[in-house]
N, C-alpha and C positions, 0 to 999 in steps of 0.2 A: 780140838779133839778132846773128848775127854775120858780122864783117866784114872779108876778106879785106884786109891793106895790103902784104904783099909777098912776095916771092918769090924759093927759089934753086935756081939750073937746077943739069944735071949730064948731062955729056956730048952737050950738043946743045943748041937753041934752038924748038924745039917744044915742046906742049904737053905731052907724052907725057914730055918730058926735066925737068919742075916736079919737084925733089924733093921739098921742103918749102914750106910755106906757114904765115905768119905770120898770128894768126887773134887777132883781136879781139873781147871780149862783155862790153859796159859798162867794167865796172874790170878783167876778167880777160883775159890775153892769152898769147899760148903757142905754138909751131908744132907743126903737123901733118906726118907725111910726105905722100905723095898718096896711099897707099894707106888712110892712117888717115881722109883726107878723103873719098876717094873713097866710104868706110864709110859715115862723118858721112851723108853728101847723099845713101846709100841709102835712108835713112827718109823716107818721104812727110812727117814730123815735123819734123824739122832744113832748115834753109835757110841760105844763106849768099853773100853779098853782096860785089860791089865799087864803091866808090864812084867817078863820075865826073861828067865836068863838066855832064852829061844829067841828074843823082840816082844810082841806083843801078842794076847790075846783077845779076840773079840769076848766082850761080855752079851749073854741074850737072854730075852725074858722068855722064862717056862710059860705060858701062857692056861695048857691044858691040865695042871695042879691048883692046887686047893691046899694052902693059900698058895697064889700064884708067888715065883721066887725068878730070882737071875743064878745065870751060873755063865760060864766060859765055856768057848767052845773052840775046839781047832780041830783041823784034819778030819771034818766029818764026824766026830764024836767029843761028848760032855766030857768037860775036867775038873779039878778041884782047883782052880786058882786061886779065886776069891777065899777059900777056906784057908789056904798057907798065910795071908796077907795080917798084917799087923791086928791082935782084934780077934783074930779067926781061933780054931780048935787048935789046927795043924800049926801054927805060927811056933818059930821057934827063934 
């Protein structure tokens, strides 16, 4: 499973502005751009997660933006996960 732990923006504090993302899978661990993740989460196959103080959140790729981006998603509606995480605007 893999699990999203952080993040670095570039040129703004939106979602759209996540450059890369730090990506965790058991022992292996590496960053992605967002276009490389945005790939990843195309496949109905790959999923990928961030942890929070609820369990987890699913991460999903925005597909129908320009540039296409990831964000988290639960209970039917978009979050700001990935923006709290190490990296991000919100991180504190």
């Amino acid at each position: 499973m893999v699990y999203i732990d952080a993040v670095e923006m570039a040129g703004g504090t939106g979602h759209e502005h996540i450059a890369r993302l730090h990506w965790v899978d058991g022992t292996e661990r590496n960053w992605a751009t967002r276009q490389e993740m945005v790939n990843f989460l195309s496949s109905e196959t790959n999923h990928a997660y961030v942890r929070d103080g609820q369990g987890q959140v699913e991460v999903l790729a925005v597909l129908n933006a320009h540039p296409q981006y990831v964000r988290t998603h639960r209970d039917g509606r978009f979050t700001d996960n990935l923006l709290h995480l190490p990296g991000g605007p919100y991180h504190q």
